[in-house]
C-alpha positions in Angstrom: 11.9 4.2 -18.0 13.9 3.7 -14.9 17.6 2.4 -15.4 20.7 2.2 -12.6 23.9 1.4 -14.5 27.2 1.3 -12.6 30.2 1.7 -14.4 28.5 1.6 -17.4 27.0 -2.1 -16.6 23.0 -2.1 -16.8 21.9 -3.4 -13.1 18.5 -2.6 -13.5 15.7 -1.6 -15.7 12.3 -0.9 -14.9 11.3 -1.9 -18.4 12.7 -5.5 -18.2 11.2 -5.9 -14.4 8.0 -3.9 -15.0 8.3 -2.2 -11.0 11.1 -0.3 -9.2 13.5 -1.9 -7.7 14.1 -2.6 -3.7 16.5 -0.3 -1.8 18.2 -2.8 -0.2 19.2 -3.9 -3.3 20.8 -1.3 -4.9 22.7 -0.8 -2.0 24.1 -4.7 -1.8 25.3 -4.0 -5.4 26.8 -0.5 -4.7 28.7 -2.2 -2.1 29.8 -4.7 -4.2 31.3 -2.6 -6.6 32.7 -0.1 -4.3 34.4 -3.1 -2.7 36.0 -4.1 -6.2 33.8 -7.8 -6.5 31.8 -8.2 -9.4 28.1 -7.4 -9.4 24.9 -8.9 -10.8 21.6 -7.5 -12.2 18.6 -7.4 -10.0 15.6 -9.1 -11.3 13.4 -8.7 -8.6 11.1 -6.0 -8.3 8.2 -4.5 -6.6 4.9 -4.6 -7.7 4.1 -1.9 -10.0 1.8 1.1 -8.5 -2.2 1.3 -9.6 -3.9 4.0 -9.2 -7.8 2.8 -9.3 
């Protein structure tokens, strides 16, 4: 599994989303909480990787 918490809030979880997570992202939510505002889970995801 893949999981980001922040503060001990879940922000994302590869299980729930079935891909990773995009970069940009992660970093709009850091920034939010750094800043002090509240922050929200992502739900969007990329595609997950196959190997054929």
């Amino acid at each position: 599994s893949f999981e980001i918490e922040i503060n001990g809030q879940l922000i994302f979880s590869k299980l729930e989303t079935s891909g990773f997570p995009y970069e940009d992202d992660i970093m709009d939510v850091i920034q939010k909480a750094h800043d002090g505002e509240p922050v929200e889970k992502i739900t969007k995801s990329r595609p997950p990787c196959v190997i054929l």
